[in-house]
mmJSON file of the N, C-alpha and C atoms, coordinates in Angstrom:
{"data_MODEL":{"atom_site":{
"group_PDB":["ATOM","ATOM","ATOM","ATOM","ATOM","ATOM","ATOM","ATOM","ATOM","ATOM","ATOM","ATOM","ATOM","ATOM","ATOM","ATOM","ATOM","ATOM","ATOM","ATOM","ATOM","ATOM","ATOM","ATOM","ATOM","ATOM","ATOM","ATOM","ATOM","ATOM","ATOM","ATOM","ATOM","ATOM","ATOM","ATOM","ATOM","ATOM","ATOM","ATOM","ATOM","ATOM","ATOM","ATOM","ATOM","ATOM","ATOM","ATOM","ATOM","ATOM","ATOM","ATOM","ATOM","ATOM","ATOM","ATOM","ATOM","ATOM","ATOM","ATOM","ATOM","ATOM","ATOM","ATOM","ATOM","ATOM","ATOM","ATOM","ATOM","ATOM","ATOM","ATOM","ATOM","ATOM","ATOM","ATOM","ATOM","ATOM","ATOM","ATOM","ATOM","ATOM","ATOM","ATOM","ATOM","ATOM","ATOM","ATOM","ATOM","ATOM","ATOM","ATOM","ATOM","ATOM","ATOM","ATOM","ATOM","ATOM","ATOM","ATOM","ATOM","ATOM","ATOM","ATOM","ATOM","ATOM","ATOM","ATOM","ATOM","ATOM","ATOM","ATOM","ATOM","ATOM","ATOM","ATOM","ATOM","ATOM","ATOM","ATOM","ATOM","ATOM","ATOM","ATOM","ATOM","ATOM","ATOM","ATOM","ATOM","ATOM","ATOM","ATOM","ATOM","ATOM","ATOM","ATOM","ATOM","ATOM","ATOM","ATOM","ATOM","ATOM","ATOM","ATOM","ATOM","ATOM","ATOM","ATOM","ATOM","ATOM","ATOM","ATOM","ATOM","ATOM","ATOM","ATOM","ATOM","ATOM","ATOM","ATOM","ATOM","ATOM","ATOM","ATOM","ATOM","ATOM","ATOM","ATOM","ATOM","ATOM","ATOM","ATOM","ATOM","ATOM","ATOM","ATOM","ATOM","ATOM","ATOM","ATOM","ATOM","ATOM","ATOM","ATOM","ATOM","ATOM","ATOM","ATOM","ATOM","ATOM","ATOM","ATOM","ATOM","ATOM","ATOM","ATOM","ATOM","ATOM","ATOM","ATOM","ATOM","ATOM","ATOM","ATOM","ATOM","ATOM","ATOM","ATOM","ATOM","ATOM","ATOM","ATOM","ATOM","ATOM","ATOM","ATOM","ATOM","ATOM","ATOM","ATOM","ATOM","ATOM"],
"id":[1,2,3,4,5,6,7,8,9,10,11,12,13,14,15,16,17,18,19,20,21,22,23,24,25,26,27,28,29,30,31,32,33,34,35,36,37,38,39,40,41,42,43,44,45,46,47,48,49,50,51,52,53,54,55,56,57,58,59,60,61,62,63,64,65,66,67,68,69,70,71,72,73,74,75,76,77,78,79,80,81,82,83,84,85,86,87,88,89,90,91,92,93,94,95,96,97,98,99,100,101,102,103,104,105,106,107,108,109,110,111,112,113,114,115,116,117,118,119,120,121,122,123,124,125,126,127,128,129,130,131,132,133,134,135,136,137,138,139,140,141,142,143,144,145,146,147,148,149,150,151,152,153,154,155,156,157,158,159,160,161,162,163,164,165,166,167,168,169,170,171,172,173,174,175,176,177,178,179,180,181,182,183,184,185,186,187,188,189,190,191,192,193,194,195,196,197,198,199,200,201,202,203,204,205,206,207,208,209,210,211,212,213,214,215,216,217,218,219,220,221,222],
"type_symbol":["N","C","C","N","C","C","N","C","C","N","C","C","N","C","C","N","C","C","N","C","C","N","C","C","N","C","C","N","C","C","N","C","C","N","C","C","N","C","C","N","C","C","N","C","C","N","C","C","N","C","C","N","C","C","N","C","C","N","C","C","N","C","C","N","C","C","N","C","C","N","C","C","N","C","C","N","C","C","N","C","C","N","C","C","N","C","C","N","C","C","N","C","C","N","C","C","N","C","C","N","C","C","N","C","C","N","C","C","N","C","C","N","C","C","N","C","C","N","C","C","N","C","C","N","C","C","N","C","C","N","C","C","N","C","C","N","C","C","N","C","C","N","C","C","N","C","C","N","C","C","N","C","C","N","C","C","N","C","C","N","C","C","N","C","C","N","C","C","N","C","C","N","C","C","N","C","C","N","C","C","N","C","C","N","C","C","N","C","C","N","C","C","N","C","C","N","C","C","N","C","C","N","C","C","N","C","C","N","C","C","N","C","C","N","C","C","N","C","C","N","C","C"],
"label_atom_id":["N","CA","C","N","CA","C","N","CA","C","N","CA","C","N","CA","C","N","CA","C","N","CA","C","N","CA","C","N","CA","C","N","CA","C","N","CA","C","N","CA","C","N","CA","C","N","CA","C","N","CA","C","N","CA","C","N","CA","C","N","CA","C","N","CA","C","N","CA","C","N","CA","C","N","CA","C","N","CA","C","N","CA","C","N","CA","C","N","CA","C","N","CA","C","N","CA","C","N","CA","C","N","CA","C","N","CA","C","N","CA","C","N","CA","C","N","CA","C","N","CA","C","N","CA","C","N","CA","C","N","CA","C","N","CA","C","N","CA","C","N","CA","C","N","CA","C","N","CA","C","N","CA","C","N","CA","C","N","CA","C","N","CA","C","N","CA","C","N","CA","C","N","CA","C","N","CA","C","N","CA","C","N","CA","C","N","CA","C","N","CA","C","N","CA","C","N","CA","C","N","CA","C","N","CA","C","N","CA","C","N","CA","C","N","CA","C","N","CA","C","N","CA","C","N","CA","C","N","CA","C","N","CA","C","N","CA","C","N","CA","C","N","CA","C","N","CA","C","N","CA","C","N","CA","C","N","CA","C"],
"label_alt_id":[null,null,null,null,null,null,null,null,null,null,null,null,null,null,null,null,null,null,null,null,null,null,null,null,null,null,null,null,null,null,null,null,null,null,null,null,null,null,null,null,null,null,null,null,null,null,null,null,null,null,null,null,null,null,null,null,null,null,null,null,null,null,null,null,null,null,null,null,null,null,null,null,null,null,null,null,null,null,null,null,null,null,null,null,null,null,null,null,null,null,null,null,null,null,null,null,null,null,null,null,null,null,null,null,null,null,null,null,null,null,null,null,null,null,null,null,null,null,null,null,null,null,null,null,null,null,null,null,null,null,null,null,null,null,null,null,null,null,null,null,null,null,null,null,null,null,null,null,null,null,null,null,null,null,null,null,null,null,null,null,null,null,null,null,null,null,null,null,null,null,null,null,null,null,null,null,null,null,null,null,null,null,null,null,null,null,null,null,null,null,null,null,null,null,null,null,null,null,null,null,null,null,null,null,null,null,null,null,null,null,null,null,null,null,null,null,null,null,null,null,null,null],
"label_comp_id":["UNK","UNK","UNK","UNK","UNK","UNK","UNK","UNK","UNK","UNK","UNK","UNK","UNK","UNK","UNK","UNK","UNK","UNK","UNK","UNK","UNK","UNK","UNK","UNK","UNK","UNK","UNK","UNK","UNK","UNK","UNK","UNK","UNK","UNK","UNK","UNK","UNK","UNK","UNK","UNK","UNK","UNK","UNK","UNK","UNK","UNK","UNK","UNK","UNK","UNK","UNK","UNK","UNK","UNK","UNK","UNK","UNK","UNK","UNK","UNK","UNK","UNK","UNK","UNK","UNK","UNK","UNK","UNK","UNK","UNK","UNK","UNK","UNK","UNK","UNK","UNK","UNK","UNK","UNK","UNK","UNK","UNK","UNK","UNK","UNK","UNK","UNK","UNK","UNK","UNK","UNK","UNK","UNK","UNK","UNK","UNK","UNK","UNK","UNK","UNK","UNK","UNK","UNK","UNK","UNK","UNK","UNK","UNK","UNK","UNK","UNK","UNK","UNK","UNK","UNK","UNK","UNK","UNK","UNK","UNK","UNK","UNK","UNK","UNK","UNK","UNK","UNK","UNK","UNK","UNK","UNK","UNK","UNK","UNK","UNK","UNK","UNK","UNK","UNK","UNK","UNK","UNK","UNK","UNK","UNK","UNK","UNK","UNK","UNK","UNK","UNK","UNK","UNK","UNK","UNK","UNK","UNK","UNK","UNK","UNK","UNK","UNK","UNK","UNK","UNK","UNK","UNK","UNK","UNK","UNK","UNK","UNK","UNK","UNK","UNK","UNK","UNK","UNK","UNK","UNK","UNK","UNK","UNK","UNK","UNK","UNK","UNK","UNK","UNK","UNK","UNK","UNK","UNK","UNK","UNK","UNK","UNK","UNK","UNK","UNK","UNK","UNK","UNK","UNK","UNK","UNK","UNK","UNK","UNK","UNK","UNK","UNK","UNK","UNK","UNK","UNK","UNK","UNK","UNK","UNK","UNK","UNK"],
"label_asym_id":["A","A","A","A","A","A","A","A","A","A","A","A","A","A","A","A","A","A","A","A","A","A","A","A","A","A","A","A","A","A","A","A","A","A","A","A","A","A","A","A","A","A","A","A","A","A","A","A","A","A","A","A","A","A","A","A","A","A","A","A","A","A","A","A","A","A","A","A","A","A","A","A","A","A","A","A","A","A","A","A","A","A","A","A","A","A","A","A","A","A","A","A","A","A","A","A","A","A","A","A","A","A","A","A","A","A","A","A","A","A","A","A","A","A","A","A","A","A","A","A","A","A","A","A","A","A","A","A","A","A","A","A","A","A","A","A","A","A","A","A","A","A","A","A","A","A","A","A","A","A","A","A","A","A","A","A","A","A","A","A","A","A","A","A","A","A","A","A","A","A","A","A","A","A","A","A","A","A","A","A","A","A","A","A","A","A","A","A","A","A","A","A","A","A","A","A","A","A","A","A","A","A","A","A","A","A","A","A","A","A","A","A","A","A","A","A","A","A","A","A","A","A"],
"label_entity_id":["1","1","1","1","1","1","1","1","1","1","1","1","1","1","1","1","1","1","1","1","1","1","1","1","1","1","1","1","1","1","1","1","1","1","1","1","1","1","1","1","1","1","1","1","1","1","1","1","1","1","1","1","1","1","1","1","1","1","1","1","1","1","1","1","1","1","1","1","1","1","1","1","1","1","1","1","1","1","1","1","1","1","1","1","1","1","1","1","1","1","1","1","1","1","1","1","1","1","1","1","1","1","1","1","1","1","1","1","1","1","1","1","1","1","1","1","1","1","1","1","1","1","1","1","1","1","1","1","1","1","1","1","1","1","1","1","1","1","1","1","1","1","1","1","1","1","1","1","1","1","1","1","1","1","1","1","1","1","1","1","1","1","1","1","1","1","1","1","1","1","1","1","1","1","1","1","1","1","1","1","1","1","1","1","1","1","1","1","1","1","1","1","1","1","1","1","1","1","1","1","1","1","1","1","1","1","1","1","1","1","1","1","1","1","1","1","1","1","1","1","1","1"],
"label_seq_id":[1,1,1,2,2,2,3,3,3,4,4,4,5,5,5,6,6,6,7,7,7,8,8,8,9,9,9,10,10,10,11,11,11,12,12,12,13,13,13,14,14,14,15,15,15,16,16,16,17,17,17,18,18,18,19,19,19,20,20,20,21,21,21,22,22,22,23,23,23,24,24,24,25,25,25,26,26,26,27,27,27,28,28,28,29,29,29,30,30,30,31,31,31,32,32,32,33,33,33,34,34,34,35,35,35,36,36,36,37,37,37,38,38,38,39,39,39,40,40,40,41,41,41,42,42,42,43,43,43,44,44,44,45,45,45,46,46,46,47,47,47,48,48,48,49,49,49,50,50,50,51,51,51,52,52,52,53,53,53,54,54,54,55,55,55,56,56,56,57,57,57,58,58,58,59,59,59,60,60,60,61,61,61,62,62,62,63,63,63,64,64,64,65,65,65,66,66,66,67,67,67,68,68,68,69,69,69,70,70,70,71,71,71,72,72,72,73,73,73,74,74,74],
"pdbx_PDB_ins_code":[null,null,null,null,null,null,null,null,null,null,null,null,null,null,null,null,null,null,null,null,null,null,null,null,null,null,null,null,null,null,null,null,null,null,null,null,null,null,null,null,null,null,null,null,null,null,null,null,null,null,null,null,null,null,null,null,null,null,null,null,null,null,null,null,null,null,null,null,null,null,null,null,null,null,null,null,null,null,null,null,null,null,null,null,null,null,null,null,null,null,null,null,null,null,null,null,null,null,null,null,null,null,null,null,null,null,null,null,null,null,null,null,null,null,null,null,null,null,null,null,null,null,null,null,null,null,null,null,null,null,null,null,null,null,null,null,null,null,null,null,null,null,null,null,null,null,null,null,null,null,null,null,null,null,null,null,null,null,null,null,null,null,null,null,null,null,null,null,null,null,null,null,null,null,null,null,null,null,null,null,null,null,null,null,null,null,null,null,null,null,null,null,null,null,null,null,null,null,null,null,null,null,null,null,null,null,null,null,null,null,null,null,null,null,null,null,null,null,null,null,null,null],
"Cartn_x":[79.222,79.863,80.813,82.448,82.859,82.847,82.755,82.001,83.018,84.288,85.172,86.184,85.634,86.167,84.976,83.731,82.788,82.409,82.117,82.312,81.332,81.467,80.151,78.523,78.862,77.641,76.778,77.823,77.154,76.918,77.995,77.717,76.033,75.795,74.682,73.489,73.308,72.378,72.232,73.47,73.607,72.833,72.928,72.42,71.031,70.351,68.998,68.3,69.0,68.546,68.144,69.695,69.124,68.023,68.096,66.942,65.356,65.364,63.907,63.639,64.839,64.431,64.015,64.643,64.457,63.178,61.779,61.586,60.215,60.518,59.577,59.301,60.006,60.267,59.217,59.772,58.787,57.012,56.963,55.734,54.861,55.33,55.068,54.966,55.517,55.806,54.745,54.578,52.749,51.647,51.966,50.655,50.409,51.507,51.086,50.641,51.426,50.972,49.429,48.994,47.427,46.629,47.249,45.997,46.145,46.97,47.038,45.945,46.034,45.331,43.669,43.713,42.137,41.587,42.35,42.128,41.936,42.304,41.617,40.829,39.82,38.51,37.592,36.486,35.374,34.585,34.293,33.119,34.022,35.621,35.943,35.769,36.428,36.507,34.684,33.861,32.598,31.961,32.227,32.164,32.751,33.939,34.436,35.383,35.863,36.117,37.705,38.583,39.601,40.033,39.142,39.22,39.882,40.406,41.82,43.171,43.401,44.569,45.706,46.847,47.835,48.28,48.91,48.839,50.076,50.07,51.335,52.614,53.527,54.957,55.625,56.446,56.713,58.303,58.618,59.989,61.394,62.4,63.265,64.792,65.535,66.207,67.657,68.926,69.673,69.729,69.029,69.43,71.302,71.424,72.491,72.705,74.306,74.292,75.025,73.852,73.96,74.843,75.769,76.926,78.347,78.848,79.937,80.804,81.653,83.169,84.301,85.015,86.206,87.211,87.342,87.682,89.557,90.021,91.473,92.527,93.342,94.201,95.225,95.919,96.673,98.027],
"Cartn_y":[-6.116,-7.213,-6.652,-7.239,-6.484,-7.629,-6.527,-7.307,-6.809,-6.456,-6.496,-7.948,-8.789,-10.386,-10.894,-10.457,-10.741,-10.681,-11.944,-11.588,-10.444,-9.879,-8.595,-9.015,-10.369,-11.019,-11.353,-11.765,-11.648,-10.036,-9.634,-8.582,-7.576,-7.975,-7.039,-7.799,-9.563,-9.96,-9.793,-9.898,-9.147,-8.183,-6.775,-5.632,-6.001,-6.897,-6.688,-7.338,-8.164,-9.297,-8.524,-7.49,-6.511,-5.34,-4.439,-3.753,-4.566,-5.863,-6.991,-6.912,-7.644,-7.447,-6.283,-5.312,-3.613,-3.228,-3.539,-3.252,-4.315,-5.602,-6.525,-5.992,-5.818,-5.168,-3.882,-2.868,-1.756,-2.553,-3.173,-3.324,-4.108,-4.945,-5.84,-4.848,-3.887,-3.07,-2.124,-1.458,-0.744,-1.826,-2.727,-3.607,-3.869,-4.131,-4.31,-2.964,-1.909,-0.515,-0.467,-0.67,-0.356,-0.997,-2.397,-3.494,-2.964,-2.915,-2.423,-0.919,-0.191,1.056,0.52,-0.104,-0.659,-1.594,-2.655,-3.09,-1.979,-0.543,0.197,0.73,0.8,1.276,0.93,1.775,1.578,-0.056,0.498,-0.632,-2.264,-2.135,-3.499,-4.091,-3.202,-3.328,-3.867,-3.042,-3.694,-4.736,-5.031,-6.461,-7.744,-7.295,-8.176,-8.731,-7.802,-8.402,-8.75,-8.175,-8.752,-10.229,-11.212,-12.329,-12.834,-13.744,-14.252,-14.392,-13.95,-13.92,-13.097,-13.552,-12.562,-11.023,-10.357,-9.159,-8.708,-8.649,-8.928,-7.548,-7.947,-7.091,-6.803,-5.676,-5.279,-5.881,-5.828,-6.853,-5.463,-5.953,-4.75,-5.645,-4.845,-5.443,-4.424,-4.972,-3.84,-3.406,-2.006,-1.594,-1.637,-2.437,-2.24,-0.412,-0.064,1.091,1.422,2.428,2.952,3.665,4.202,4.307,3.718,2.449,2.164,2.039,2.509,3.156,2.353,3.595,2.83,1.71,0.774,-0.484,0.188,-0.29,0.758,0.267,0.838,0.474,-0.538,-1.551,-2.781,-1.902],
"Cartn_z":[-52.958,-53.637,-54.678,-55.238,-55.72,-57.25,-57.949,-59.112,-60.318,-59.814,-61.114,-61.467,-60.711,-60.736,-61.277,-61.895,-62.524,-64.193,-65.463,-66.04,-66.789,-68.031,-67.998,-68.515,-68.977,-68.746,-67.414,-66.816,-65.365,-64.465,-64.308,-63.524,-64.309,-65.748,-65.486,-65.266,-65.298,-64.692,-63.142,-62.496,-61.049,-60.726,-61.09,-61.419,-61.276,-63.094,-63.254,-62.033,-61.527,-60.366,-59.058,-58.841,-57.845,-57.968,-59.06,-59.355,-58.919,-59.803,-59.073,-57.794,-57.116,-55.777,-55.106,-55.244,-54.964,-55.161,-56.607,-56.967,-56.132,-56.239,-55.615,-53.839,-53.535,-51.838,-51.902,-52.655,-52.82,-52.672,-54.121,-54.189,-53.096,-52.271,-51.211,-49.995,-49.675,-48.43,-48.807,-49.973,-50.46,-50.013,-50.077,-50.188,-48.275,-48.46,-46.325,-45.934,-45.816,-46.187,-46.365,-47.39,-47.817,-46.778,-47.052,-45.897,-44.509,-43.766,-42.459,-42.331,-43.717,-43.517,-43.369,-44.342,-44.535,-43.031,-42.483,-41.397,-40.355,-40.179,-39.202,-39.539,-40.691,-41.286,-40.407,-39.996,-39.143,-39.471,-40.885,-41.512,-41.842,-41.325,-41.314,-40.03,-39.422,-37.978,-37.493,-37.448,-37.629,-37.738,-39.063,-39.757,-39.656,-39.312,-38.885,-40.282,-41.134,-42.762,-42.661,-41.366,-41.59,-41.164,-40.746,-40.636,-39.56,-39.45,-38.509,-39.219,-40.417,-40.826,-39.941,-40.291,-39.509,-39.886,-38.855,-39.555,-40.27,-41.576,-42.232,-41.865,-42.113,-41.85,-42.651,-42.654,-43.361,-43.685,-45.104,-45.602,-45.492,-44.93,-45.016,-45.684,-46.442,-47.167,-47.366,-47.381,-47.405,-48.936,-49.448,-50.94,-51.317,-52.494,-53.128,-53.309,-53.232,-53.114,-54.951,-55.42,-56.856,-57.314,-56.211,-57.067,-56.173,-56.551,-55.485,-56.239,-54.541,-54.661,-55.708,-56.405,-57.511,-56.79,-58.085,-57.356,-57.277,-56.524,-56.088,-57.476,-57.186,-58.045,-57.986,-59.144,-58.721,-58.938],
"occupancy":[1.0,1.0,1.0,1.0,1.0,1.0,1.0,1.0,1.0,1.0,1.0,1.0,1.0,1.0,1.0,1.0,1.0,1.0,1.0,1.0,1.0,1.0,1.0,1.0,1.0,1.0,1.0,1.0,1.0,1.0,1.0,1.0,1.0,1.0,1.0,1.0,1.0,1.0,1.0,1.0,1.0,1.0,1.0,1.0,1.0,1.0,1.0,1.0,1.0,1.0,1.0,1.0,1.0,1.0,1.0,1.0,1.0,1.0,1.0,1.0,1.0,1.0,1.0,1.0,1.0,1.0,1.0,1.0,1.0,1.0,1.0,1.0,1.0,1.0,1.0,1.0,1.0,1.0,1.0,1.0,1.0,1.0,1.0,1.0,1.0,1.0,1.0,1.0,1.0,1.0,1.0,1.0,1.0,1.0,1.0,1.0,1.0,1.0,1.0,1.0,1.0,1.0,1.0,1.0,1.0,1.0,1.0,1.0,1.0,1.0,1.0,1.0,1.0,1.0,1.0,1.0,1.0,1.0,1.0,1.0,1.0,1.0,1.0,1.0,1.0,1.0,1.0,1.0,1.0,1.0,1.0,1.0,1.0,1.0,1.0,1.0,1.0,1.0,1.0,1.0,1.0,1.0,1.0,1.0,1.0,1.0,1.0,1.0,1.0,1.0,1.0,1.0,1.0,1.0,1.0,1.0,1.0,1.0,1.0,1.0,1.0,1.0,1.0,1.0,1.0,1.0,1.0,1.0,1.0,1.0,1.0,1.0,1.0,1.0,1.0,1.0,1.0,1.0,1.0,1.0,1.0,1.0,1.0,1.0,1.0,1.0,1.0,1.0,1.0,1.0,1.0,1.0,1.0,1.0,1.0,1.0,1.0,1.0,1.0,1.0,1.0,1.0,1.0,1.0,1.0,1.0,1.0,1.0,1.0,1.0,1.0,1.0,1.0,1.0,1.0,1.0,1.0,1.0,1.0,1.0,1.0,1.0],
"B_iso_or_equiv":[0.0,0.0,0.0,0.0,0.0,0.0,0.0,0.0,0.0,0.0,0.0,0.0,0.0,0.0,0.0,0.0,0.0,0.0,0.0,0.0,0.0,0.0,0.0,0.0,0.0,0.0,0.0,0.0,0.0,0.0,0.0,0.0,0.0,0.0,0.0,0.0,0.0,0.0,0.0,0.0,0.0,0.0,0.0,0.0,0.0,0.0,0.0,0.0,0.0,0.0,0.0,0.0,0.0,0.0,0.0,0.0,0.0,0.0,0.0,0.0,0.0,0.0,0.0,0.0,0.0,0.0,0.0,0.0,0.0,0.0,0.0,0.0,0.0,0.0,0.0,0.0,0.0,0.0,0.0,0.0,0.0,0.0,0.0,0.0,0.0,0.0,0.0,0.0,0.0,0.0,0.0,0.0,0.0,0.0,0.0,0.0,0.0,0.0,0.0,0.0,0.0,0.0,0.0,0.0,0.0,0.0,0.0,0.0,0.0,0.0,0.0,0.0,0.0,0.0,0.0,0.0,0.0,0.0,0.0,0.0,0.0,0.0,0.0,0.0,0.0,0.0,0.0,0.0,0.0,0.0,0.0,0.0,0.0,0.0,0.0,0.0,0.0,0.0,0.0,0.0,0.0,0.0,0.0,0.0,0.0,0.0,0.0,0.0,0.0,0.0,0.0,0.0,0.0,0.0,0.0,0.0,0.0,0.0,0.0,0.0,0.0,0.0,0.0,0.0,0.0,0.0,0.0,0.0,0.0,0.0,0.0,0.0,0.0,0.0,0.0,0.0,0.0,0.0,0.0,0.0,0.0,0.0,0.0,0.0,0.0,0.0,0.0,0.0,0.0,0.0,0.0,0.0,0.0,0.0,0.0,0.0,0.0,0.0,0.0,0.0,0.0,0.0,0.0,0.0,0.0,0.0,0.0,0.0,0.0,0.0,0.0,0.0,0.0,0.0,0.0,0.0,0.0,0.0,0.0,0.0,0.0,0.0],
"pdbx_formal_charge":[null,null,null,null,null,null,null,null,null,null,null,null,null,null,null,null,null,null,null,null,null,null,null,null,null,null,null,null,null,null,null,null,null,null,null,null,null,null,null,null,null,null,null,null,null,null,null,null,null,null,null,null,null,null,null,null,null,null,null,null,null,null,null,null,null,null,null,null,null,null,null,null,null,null,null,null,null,null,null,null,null,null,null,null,null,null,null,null,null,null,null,null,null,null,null,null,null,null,null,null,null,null,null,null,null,null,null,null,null,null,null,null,null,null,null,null,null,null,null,null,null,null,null,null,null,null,null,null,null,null,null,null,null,null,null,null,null,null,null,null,null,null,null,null,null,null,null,null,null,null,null,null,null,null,null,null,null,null,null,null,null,null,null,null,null,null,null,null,null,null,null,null,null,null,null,null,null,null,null,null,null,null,null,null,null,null,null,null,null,null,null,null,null,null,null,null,null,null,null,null,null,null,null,null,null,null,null,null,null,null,null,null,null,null,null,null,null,null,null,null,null,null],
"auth_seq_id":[1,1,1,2,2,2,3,3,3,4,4,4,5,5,5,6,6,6,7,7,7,8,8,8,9,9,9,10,10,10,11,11,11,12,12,12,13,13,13,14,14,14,15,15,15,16,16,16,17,17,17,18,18,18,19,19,19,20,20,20,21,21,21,22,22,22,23,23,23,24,24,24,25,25,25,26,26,26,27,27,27,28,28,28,29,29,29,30,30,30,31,31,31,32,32,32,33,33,33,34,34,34,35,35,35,36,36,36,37,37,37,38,38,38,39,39,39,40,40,40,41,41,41,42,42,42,43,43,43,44,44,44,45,45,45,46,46,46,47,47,47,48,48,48,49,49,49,50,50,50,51,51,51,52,52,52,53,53,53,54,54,54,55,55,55,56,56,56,57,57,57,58,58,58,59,59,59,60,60,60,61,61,61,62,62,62,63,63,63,64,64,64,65,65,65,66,66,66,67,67,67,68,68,68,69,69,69,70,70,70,71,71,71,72,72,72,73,73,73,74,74,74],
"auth_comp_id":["UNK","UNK","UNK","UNK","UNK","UNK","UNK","UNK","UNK","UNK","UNK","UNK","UNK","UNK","UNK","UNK","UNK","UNK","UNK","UNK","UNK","UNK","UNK","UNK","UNK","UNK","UNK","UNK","UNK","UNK","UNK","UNK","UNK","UNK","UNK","UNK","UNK","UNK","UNK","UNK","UNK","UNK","UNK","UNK","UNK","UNK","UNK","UNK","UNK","UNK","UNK","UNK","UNK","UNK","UNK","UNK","UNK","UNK","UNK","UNK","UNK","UNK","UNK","UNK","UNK","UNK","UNK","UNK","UNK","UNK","UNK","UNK","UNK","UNK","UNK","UNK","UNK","UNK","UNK","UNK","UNK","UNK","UNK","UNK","UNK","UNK","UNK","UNK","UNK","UNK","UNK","UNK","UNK","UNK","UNK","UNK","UNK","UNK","UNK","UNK","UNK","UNK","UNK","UNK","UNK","UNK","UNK","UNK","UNK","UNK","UNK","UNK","UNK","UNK","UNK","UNK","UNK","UNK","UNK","UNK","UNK","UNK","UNK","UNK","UNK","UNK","UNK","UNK","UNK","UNK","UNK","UNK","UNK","UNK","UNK","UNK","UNK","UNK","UNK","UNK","UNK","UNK","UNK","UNK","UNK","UNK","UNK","UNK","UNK","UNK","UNK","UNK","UNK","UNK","UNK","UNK","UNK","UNK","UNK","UNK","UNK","UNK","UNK","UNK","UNK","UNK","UNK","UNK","UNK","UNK","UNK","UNK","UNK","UNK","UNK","UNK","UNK","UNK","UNK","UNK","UNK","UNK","UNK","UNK","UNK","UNK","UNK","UNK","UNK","UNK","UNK","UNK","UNK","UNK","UNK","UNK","UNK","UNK","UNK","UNK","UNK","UNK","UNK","UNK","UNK","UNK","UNK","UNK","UNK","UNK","UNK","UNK","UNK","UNK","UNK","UNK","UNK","UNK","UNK","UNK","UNK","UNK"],
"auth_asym_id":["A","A","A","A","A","A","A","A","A","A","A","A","A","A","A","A","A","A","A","A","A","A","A","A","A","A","A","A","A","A","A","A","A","A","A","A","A","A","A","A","A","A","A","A","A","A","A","A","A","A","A","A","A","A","A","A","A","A","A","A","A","A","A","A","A","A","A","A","A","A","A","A","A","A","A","A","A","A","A","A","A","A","A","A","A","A","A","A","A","A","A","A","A","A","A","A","A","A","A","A","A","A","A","A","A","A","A","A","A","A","A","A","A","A","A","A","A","A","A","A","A","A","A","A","A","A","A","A","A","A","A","A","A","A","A","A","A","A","A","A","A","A","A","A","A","A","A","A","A","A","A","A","A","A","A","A","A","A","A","A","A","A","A","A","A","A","A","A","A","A","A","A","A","A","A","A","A","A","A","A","A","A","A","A","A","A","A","A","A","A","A","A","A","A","A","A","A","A","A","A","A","A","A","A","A","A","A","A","A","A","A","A","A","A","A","A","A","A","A","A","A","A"],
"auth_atom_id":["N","CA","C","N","CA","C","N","CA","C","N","CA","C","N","CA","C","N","CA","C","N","CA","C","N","CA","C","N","CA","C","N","CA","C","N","CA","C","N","CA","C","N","CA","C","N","CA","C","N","CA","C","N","CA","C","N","CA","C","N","CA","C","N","CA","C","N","CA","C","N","CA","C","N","CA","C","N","CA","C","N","CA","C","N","CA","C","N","CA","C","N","CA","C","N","CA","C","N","CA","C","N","CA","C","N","CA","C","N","CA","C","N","CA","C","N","CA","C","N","CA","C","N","CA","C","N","CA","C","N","CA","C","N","CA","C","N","CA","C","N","CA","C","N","CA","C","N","CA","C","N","CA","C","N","CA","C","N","CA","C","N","CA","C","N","CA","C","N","CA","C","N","CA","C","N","CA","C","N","CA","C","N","CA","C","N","CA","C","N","CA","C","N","CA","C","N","CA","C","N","CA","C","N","CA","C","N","CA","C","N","CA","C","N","CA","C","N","CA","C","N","CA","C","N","CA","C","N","CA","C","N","CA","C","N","CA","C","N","CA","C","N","CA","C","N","CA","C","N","CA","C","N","CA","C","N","CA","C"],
"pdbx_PDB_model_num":[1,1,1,1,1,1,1,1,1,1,1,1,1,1,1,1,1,1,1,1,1,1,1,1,1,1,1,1,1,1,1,1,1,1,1,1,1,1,1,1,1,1,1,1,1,1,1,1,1,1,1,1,1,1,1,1,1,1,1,1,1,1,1,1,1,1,1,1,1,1,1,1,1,1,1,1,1,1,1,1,1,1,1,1,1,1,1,1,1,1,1,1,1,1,1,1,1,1,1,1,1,1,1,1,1,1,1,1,1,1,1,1,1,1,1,1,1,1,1,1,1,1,1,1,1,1,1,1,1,1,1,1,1,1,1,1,1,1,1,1,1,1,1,1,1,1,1,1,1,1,1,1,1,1,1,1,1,1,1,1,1,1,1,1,1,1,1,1,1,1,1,1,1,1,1,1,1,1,1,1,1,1,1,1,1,1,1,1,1,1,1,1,1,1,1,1,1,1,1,1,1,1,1,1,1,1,1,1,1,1,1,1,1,1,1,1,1,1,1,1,1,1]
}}}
């Protein structure tokens, strides 16, 4: 997104907005991560502890890129 038509109040809520998302994605993609590990554990599998819930997936998102290219010249 080109964000020099943005004013600088905005462009750094932009920013903090993207870092969140970036940051929310991480933590959600550990967590499916973990559970999927734990659902092939002997003593769940066994038991029967992962329930009928579904088996969750993983979220993919395009990262904003941290350093983009100079805006050209007028």
């Amino acid at each position: 997104m080109d964000r020099a038509g943005l004013a600088a109040p905005l462009a750094g809520e932009l920013s903090d907005a993207e870092e969140r998302v970036v940051l929310a994605r991480r933590v959600y993609n550990d967590a499916v991560r973990d559970t999927l590990a734990l659902r092939h554990r002997r003593t769940v599998r066994w038991f029967r502890l992962a329930g009928t819930a579904t088996r969750p997936d993983y979220f993919e998102i395009a990262e904003p890129d941290p350093h983009p290219p100079p805006a050209p010249a007028p």
